[in-house]
C-alpha positions in Angstrom: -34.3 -4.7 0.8 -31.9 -5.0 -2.0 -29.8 -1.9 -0.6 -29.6 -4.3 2.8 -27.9 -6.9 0.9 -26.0 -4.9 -1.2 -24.5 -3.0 1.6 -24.0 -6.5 3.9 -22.1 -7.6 0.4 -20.3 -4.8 0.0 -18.5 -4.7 4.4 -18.1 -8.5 3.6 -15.8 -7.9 1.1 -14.2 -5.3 3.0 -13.7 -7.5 5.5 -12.5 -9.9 3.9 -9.7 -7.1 2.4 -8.9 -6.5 5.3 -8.3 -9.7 6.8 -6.2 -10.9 3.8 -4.1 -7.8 4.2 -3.1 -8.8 8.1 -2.6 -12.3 7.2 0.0 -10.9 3.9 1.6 -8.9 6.9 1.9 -11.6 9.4 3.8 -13.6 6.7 6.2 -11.1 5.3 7.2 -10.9 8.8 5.8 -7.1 9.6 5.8 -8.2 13.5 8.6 -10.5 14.1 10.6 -8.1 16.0 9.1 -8.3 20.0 12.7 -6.6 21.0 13.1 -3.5 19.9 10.4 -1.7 21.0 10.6 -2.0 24.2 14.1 -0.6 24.2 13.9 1.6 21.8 14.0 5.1 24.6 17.1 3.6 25.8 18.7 3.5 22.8 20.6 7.0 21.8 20.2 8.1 18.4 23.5 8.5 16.0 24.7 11.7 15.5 25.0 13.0 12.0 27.7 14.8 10.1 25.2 17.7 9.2 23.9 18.3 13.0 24.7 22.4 13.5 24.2 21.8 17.5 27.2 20.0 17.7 29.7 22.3 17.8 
C-alpha cells in the first residue's frame, strides 16, 4: 500500500513539473508567433556564400 502512494506522490509531482514548465513557456513567449508557420513553405530560403551548387 505504501508503494501506491509513493508512486501517486511521485506522477504528482511530475505533473506538477510539467505543468509549471508550459506555463514558464507560455510566458516567455515560446508561442506568440501564429504567422510564420503557416507560411513558412512559401518562403525561400537565403542562399549562402559557401553553397558549391551555385555555380
Amino acid at each position: 500500500m505504501k508503494v501506491i502512494f509513493l508512486l501517486i506522490l511521485v506522477s504528482l509531482v511530475v505533473a506538477l513539473g510539467f505543468l509549471a514548465a508550459f506555463i514558464w513557456a507560455v510566458r516567455s513567449g515560446q508561442y506568440d508567433d501564429d504567422y510564420t508557420p503557416s507560411v513558412r513553405m512559401l518562403l525561400d530560403d537565403e542562399p549562402t556564400t559557401n553553397d558549391k551548387t551555385a555555380n
